[in-house]
N, CA, C and O of each residue as an XYZ file, in Angstrom:
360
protein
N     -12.031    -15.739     -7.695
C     -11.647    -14.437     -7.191
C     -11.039    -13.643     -8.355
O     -10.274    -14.208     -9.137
N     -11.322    -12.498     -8.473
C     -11.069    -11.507     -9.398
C      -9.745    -11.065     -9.368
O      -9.504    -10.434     -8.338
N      -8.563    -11.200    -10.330
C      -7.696    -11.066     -9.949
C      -7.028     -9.333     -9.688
O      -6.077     -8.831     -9.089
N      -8.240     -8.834    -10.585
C      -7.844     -7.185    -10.514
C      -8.099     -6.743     -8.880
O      -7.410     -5.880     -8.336
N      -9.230     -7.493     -8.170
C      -9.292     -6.571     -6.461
C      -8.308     -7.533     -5.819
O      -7.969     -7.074     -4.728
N      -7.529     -9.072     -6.167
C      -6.228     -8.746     -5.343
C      -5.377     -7.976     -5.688
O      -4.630     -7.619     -4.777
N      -5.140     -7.471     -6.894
C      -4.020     -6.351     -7.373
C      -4.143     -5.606     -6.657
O      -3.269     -5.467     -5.801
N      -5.527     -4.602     -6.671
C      -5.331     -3.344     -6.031
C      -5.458     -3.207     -4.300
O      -5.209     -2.288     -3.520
N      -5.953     -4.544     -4.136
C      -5.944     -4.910     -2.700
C      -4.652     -4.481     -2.225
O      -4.278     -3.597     -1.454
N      -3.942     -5.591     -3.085
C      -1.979     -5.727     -2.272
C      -1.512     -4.181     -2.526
O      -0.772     -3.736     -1.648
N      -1.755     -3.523     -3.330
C      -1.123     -1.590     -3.571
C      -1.714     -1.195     -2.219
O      -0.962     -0.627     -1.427
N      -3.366     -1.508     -1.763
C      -3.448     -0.652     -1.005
C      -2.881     -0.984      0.307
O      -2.346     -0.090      0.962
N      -2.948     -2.196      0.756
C      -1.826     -2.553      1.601
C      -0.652     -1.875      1.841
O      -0.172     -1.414      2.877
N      -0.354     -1.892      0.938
C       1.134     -1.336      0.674
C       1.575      0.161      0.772
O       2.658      0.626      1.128
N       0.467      0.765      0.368
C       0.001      2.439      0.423
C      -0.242      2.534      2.121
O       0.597      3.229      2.695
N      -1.225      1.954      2.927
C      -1.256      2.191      4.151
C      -0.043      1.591      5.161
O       0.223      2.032      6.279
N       0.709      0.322      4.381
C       1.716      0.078      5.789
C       3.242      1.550      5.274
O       4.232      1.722      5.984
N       3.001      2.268      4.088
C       3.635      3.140      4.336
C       2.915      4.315      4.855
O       3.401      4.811      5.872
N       1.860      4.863      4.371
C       1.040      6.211      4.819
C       0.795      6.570      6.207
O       0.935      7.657      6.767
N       0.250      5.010      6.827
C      -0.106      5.280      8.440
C       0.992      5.848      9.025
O       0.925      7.011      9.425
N       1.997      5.202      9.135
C       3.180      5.205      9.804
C       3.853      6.944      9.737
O       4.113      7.674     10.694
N       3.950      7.138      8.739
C       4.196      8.791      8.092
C       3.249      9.479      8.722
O       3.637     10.255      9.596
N       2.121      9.401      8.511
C       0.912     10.158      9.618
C       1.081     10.264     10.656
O       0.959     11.338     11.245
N       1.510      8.873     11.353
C       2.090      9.281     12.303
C       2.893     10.033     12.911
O       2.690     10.547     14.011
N       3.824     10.142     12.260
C       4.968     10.713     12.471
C       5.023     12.100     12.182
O       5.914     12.781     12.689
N       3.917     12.754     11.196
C       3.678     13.683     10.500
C       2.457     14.636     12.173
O       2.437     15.714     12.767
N       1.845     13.571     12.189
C       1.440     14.106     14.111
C       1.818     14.726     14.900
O       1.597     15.825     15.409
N       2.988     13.230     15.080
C       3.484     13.666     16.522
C       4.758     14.857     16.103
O       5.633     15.078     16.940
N       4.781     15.693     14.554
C       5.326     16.858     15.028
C       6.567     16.791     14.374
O       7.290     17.784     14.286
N       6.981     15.291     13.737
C       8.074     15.126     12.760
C       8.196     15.376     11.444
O       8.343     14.508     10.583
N       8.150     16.320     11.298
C       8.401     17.302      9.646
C       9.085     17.076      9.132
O       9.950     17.883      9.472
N       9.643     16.242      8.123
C      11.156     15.908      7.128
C      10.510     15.565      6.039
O       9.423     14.989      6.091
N      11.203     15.930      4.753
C      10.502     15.402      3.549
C      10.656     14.029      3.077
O      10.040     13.599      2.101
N      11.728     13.130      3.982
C      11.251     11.834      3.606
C       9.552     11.500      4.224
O       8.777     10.906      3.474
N       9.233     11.806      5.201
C       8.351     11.316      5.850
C       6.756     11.901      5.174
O       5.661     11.339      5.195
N       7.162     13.258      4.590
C       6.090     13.987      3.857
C       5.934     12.956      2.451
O       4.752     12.680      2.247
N       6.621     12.514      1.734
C       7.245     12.152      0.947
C       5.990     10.723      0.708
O       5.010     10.498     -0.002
N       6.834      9.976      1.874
C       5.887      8.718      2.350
C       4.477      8.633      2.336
O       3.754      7.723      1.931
N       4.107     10.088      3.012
C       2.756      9.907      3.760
C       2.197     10.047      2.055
O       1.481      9.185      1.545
N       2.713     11.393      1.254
C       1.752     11.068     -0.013
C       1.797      9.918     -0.907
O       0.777      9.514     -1.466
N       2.897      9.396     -1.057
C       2.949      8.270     -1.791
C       1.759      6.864     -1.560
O       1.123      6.160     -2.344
N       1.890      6.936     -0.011
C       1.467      6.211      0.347
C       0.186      6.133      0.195
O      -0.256      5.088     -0.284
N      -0.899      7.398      0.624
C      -2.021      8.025      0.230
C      -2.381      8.217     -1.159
O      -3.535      8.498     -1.481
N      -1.139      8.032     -2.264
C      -1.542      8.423     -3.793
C      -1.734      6.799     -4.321
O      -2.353      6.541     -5.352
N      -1.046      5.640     -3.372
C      -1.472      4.381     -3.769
C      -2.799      4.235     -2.955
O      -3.644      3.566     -3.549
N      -3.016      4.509     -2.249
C      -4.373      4.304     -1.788
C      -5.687      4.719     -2.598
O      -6.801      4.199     -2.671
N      -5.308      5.488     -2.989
C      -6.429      6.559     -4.124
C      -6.572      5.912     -5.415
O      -7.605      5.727     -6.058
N      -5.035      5.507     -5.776
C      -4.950      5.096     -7.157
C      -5.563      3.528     -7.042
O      -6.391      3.229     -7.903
N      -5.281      2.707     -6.234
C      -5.981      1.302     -5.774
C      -7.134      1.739     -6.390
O      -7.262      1.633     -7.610
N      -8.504      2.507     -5.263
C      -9.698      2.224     -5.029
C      -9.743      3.030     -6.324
O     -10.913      2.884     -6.678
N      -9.127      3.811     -7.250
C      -9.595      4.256     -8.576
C      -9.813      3.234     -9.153
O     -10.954      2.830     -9.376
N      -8.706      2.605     -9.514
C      -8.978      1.688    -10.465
C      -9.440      0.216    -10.753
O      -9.393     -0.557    -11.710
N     -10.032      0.196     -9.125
C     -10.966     -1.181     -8.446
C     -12.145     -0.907     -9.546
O     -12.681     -1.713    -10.306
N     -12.465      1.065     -9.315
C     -13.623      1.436    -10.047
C     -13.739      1.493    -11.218
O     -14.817      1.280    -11.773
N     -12.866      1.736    -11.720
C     -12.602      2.316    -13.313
C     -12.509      0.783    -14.628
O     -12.734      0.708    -15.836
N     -12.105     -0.126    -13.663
C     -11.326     -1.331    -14.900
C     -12.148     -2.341    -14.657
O     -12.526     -2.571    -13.509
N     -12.582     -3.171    -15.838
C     -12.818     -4.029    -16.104
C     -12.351     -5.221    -15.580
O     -11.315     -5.635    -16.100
N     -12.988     -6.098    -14.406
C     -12.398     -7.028    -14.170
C     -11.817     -8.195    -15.067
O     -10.703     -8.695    -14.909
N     -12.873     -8.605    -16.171
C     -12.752     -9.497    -17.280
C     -11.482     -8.686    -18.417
O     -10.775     -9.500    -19.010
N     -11.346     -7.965    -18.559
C     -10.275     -7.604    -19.213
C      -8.465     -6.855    -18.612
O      -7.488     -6.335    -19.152
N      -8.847     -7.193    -17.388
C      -7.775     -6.596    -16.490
C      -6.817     -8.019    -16.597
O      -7.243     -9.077    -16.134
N      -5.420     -7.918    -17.286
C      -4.401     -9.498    -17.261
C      -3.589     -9.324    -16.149
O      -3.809     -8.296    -15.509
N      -2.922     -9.879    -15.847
C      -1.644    -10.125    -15.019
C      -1.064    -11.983    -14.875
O      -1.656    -13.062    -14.899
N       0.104    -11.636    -14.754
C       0.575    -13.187    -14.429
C       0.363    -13.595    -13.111
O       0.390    -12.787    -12.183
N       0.101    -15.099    -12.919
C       0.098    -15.312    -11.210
C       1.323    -15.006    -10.772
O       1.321    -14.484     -9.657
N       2.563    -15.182    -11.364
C       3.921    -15.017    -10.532
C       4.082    -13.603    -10.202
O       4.684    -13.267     -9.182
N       3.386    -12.447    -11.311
C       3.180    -11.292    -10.495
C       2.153    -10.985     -9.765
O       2.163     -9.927     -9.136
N       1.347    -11.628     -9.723
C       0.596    -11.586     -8.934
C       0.722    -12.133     -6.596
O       0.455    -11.830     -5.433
N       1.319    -13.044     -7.523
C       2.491    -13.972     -6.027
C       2.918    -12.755     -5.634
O       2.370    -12.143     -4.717
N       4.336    -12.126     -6.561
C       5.010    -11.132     -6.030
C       4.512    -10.167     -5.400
O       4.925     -9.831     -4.290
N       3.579     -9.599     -6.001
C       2.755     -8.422     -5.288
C       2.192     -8.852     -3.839
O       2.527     -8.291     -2.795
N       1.348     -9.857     -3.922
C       0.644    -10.415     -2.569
C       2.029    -10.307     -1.438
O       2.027     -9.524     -0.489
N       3.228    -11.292     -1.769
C       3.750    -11.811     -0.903
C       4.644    -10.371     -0.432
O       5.058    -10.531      0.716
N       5.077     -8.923     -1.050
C       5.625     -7.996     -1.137
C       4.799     -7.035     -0.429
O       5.342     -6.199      0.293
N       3.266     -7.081     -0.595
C       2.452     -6.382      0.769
C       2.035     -7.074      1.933
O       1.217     -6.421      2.581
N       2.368     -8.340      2.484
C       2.397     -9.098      3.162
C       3.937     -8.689      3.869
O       3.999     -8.334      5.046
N       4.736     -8.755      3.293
C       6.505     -7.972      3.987
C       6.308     -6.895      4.420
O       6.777     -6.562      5.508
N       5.384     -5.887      3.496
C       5.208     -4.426      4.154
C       4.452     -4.423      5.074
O       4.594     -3.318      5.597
N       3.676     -5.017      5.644
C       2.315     -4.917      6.529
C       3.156     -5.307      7.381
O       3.280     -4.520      8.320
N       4.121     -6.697      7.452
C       4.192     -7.257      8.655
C       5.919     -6.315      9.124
O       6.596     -6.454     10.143
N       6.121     -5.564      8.121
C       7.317     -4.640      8.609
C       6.372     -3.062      9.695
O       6.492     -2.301     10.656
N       5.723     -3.365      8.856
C       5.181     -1.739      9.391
C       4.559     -2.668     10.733
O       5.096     -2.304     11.779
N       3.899     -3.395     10.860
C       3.600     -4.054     12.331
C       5.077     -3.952     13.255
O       5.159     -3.567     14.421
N       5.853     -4.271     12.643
C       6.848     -5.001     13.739
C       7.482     -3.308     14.123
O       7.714     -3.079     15.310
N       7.733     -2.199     13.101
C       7.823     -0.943     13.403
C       7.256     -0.014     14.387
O       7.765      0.865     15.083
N       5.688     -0.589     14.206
C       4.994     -0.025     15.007
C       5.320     -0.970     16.839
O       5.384     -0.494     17.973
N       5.390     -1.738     16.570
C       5.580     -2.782     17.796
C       6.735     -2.199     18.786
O       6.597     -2.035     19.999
N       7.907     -1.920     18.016
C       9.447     -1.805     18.636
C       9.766     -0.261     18.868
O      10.710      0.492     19.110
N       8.511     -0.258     18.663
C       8.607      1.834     18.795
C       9.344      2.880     18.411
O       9.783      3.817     19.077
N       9.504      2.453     16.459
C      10.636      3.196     16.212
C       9.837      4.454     15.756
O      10.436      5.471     15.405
């Protein structure tokens, strides 16, 4: 497995368990600039992910596994936060 599409995998993870949630909220009519804030960030990791899935060289793309761990196990916290958010109806 290529370690550059789990990199940008775990960003985009991470881009949607913040973006959706902000969209949401950005919907149902809740205007604040944290939440504006979110939704682009979240959307500018999403973009920037699938850029550079395209752009980079898998064979020359490095990273360490322990950052690599970190990242996985850090959009794995965000996904299952933004689940449990979405769950408890905040």
């Amino acid at each position: 497995m290529e370690r550059l599409y789990v990199y940008n995998g775990a960003l985009a993870v991470i881009g949607l368990s913040l973006g959706l949630p902000a969209m949401g909220s950005l919907i149902a009519g809740n205007y604040s600039i944290p939440v504006l804030l979110m939704a682009i960030g979240g959307g500018g990791m999403i973009v920037g992910a699938g850029y550079e899935s395209l752009r980079t060289d898998p064979n020359e793309f490095t990273i360490s596994v322990a950052a690599l761990f970190a990242l996985v196990g850090a959009a794995c916290m965000s996904l299952l936060g933004a689940i449990l958010s979405a769950v408890s109806g905040m």
